[in-house]
N, CA, C and O atoms as a GROMACS GRO file, in nm:
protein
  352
    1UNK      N    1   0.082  -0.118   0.000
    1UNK     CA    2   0.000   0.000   0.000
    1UNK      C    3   0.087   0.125   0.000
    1UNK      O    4   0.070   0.218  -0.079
    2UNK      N    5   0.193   0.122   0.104
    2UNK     CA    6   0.276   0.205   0.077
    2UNK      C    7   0.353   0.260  -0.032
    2UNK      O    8   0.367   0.379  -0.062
    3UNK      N    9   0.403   0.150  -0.090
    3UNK     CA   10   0.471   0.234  -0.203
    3UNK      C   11   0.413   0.289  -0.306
    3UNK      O   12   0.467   0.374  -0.377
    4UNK      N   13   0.265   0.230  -0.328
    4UNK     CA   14   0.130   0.251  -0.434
    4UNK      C   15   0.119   0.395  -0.378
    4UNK      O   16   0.090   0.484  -0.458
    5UNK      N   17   0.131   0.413  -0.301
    5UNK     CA   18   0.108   0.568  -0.238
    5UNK      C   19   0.195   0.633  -0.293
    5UNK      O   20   0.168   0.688  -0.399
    6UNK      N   21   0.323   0.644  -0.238
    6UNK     CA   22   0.449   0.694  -0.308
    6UNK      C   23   0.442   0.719  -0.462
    6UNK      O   24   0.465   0.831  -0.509
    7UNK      N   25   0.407   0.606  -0.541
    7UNK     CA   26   0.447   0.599  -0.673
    7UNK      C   27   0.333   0.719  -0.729
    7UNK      O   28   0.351   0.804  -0.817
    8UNK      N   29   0.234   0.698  -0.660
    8UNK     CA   30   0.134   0.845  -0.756
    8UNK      C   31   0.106   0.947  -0.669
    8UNK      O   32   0.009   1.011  -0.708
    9UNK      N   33   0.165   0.998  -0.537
    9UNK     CA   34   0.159   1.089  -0.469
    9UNK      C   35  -0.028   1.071  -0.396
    9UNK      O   36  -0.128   1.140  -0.420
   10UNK      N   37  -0.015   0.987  -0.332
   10UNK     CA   38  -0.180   0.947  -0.285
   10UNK      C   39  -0.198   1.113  -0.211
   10UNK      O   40  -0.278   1.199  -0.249
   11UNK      N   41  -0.086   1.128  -0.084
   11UNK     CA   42  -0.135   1.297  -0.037
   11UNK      C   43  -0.142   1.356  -0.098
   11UNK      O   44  -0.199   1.444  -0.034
   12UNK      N   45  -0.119   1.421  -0.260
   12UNK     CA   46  -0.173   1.542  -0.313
   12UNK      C   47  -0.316   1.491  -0.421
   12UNK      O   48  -0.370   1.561  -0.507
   13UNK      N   49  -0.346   1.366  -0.384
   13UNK     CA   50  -0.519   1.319  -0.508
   13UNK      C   51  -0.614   1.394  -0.392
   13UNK      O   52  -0.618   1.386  -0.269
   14UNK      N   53  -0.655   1.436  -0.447
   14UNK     CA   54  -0.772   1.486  -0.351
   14UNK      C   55  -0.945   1.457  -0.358
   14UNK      O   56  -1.034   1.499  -0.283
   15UNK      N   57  -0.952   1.371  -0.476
   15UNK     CA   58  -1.041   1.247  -0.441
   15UNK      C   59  -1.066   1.124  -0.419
   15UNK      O   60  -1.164   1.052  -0.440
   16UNK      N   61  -0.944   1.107  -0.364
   16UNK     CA   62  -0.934   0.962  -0.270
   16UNK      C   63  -0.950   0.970  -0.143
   16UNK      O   64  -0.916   1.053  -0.059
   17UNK      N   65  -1.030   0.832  -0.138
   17UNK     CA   66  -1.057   0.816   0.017
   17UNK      C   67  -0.974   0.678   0.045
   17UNK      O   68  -0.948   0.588  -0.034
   18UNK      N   69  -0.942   0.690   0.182
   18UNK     CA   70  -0.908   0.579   0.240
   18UNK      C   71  -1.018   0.496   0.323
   18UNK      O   72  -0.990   0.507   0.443
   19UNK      N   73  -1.132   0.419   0.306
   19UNK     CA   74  -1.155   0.343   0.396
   19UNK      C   75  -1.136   0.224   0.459
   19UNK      O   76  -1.110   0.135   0.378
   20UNK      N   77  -1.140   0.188   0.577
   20UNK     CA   78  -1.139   0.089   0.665
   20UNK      C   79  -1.241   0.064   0.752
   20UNK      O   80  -1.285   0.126   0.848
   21UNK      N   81  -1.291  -0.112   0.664
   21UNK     CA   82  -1.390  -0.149   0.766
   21UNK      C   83  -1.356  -0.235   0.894
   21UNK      O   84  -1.326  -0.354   0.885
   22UNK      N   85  -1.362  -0.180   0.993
   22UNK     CA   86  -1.352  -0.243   1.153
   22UNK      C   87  -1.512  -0.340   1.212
   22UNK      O   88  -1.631  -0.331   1.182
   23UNK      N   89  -1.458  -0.402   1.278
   23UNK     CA   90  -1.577  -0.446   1.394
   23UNK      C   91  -1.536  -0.440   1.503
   23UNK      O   92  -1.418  -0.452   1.536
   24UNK      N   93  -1.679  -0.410   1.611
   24UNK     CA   94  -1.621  -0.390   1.744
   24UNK      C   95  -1.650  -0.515   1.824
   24UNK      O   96  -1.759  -0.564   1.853
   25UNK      N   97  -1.518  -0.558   1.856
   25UNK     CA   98  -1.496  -0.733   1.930
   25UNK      C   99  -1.574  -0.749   2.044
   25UNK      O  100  -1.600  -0.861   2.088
   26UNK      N  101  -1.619  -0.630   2.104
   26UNK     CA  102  -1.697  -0.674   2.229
   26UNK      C  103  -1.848  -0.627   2.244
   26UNK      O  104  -1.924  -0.595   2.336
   27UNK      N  105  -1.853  -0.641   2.081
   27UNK     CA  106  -2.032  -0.675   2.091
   27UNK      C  107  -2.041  -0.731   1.975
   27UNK      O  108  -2.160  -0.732   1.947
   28UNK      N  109  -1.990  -0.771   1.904
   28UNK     CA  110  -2.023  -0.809   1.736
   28UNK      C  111  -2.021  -0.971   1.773
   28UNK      O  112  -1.941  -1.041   1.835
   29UNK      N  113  -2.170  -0.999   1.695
   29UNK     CA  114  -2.164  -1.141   1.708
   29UNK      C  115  -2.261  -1.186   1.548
   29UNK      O  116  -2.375  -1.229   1.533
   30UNK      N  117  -2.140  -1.146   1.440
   30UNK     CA  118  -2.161  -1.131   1.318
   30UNK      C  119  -2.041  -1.297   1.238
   30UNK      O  120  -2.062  -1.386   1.156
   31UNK      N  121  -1.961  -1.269   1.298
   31UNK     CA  122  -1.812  -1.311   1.270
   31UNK      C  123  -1.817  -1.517   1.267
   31UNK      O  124  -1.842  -1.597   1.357
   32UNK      N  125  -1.795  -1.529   1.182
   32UNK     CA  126  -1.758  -1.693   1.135
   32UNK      C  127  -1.612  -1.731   1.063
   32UNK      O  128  -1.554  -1.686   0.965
   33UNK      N  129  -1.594  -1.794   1.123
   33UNK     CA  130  -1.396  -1.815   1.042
   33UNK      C  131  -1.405  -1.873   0.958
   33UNK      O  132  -1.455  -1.982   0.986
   34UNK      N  133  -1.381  -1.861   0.847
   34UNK     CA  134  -1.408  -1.881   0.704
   34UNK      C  135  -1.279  -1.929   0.670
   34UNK      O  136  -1.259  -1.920   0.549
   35UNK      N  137  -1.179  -1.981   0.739
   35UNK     CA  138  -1.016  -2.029   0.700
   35UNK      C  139  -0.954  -1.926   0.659
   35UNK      O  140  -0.836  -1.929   0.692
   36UNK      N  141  -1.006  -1.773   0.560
   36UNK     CA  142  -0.923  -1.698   0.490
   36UNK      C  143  -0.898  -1.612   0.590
   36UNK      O  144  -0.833  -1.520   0.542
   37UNK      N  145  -0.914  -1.596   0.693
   37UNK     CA  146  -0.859  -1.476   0.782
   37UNK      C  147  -0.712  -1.498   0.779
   37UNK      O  148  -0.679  -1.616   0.783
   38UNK      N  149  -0.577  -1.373   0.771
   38UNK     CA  150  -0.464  -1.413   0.814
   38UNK      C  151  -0.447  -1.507   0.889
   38UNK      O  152  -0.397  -1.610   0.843
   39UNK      N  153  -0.480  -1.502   1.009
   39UNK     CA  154  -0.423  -1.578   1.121
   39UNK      C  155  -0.575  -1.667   1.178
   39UNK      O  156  -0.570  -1.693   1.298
   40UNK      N  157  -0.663  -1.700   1.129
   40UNK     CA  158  -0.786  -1.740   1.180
   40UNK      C  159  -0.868  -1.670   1.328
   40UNK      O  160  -0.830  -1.562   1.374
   41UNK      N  161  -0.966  -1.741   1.384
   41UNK     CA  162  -1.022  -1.646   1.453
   41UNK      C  163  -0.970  -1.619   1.584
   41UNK      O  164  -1.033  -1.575   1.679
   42UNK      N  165  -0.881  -1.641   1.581
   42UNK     CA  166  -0.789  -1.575   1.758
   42UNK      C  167  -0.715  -1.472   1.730
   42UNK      O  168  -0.687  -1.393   1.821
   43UNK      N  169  -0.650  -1.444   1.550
   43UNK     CA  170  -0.567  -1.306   1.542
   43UNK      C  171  -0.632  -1.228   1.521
   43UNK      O  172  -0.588  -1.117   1.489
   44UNK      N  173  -0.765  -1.254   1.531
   44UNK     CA  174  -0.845  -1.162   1.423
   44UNK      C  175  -0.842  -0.988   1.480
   44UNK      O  176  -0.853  -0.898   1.397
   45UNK      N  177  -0.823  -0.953   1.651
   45UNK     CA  178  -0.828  -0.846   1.681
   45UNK      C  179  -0.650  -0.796   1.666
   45UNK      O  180  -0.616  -0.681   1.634
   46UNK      N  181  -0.587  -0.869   1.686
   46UNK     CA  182  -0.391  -0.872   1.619
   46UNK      C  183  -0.413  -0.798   1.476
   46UNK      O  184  -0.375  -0.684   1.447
   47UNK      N  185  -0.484  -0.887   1.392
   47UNK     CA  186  -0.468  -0.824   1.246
   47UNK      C  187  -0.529  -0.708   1.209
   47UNK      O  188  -0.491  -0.641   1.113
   48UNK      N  189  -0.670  -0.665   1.316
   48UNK     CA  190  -0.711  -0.519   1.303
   48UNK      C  191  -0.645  -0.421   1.344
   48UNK      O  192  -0.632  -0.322   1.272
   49UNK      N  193  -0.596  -0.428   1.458
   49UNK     CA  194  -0.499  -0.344   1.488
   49UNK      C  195  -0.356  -0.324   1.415
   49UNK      O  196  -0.283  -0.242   1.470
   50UNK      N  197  -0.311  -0.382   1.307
   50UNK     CA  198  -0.211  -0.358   1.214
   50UNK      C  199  -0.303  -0.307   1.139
   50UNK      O  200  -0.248  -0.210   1.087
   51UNK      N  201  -0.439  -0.314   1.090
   51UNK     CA  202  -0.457  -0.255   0.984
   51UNK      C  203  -0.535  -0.130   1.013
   51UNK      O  204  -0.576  -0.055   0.925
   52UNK      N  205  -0.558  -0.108   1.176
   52UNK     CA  206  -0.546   0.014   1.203
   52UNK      C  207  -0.381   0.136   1.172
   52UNK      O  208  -0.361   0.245   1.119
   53UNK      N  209  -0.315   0.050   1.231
   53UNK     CA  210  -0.166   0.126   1.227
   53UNK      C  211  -0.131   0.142   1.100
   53UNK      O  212  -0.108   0.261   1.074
   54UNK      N  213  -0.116   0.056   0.994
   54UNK     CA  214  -0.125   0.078   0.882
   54UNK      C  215  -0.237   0.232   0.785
   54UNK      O  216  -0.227   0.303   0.685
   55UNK      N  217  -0.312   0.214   0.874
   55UNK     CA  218  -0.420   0.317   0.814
   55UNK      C  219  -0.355   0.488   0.873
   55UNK      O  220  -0.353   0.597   0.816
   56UNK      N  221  -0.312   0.446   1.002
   56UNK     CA  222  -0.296   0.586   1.074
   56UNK      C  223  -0.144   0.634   0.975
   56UNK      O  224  -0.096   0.747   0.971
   57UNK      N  225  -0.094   0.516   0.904
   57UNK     CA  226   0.065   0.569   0.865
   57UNK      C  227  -0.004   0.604   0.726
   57UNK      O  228   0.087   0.656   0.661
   58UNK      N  229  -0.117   0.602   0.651
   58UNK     CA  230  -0.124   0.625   0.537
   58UNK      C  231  -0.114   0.753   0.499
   58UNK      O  232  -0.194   0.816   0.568
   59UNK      N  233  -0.044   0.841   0.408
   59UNK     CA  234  -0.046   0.949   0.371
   59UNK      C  235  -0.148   1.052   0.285
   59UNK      O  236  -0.145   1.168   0.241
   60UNK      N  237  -0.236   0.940   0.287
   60UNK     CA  238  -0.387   0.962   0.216
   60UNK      C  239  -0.439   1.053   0.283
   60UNK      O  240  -0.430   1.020   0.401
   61UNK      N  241  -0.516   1.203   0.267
   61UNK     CA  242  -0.586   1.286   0.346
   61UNK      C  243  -0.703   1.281   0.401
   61UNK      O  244  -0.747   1.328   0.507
   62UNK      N  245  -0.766   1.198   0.289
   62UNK     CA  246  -0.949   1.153   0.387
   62UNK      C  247  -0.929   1.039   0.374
   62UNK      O  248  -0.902   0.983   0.268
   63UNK      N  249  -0.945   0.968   0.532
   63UNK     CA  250  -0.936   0.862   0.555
   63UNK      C  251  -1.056   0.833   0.656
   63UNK      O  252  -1.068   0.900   0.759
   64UNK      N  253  -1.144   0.732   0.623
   64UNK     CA  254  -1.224   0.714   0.718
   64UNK      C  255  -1.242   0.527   0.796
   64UNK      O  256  -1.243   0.430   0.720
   65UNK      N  257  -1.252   0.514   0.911
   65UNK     CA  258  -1.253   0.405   0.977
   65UNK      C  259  -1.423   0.390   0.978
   65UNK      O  260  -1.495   0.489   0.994
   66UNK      N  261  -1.462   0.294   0.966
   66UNK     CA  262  -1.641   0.255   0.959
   66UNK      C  263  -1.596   0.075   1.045
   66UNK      O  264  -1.524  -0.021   1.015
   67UNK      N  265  -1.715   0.123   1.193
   67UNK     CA  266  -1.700   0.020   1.233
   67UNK      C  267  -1.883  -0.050   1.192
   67UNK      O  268  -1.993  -0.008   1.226
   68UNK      N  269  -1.842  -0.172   1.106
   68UNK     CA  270  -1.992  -0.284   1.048
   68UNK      C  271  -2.050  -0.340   1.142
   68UNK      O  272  -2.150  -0.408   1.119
   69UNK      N  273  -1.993  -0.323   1.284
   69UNK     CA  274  -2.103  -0.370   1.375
   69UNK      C  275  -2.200  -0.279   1.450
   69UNK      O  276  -2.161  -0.179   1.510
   70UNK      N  277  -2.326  -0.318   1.444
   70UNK     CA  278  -2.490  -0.292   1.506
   70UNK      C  279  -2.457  -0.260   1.666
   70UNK      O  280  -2.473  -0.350   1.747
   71UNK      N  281  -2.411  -0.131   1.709
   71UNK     CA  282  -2.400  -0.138   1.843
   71UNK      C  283  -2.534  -0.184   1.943
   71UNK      O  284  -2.534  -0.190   2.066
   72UNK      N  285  -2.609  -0.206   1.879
   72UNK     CA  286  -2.751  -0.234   1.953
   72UNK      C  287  -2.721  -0.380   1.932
   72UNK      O  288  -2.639  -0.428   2.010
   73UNK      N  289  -2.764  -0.444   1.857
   73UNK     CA  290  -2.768  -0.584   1.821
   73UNK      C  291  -2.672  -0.643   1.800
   73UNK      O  292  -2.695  -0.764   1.812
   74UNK      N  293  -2.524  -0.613   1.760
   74UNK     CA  294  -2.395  -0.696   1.757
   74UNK      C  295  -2.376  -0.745   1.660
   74UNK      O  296  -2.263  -0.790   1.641
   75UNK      N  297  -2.511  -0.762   1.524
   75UNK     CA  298  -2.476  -0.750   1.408
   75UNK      C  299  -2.457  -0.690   1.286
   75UNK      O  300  -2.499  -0.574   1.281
   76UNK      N  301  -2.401  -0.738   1.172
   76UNK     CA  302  -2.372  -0.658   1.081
   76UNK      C  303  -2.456  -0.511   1.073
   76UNK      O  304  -2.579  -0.517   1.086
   77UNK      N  305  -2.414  -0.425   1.060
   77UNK     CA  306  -2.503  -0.292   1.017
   77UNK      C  307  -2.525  -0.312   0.894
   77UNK      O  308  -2.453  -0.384   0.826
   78UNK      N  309  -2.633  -0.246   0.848
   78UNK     CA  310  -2.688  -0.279   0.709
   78UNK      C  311  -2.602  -0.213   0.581
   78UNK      O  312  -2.513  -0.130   0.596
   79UNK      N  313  -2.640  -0.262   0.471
   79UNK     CA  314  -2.483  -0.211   0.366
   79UNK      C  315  -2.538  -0.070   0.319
   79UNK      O  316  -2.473  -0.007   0.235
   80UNK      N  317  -2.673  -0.010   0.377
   80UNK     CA  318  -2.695   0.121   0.295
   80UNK      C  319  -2.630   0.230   0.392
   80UNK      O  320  -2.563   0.329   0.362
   81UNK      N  321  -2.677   0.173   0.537
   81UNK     CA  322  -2.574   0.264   0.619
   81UNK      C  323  -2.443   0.252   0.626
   81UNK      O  324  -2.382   0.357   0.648
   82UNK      N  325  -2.399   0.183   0.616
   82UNK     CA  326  -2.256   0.168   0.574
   82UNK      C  327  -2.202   0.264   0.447
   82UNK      O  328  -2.122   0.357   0.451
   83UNK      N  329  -2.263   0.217   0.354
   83UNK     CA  330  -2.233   0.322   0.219
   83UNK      C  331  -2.261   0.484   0.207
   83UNK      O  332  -2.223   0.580   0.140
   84UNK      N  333  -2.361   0.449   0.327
   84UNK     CA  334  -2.364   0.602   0.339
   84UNK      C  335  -2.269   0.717   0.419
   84UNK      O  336  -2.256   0.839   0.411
   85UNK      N  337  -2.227   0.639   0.478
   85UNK     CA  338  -2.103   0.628   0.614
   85UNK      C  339  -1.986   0.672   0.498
   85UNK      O  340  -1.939   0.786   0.490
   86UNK      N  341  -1.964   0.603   0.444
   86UNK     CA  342  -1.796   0.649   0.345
   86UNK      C  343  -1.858   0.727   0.268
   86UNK      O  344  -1.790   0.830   0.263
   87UNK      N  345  -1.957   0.739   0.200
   87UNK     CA  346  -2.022   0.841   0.132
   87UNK      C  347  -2.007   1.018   0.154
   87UNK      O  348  -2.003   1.115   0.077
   88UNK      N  349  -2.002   0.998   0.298
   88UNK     CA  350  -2.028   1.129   0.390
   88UNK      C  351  -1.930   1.223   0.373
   88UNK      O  352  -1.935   1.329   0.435
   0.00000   0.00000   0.00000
């Protein structure tokens, strides 16, 4: 991601967005291990948090974090609020 940045100057595009979709581990009860996770379902909060840090090092100017879990219900939030969320 980094050097893709570098190579076309991602900080001076000024209609790019960076998003990142998160879930929040201590209510989301959305989540099934599907084998393709990096590390399966015990790294799974390990690998968000790199791809938080990863996000905070991006040189991209609008960057937005969208967390897909239903703080009421623990599941998925629906995909229109979501889209509307990076939309914003």
């Amino acid at each position: 991601m980094f050097d893709i940045e570098r190579e076309f100057d991602a900080h001076e595009l000024q209609q790019m967005r960076l998003i990142l979709l998160i879930e929040d581990f201590e209510i989301s009860s959305h989540f099934a291990d599907d084998g393709q996770s990096l590390g399966g379902s015990q790294k799974r909060r390990e690998e968000q948090d790199l791809f938080l840090k990863a996000f905070s090092m991006s040189t991209i100017r609008d960057k937005r974090v969208i967390c897909v879990t239903d703080r009421s219900s623990g599941a998925f939030r629906s995909k229109e609020s979501i889209l509307n969320e990076a939309l914003a």
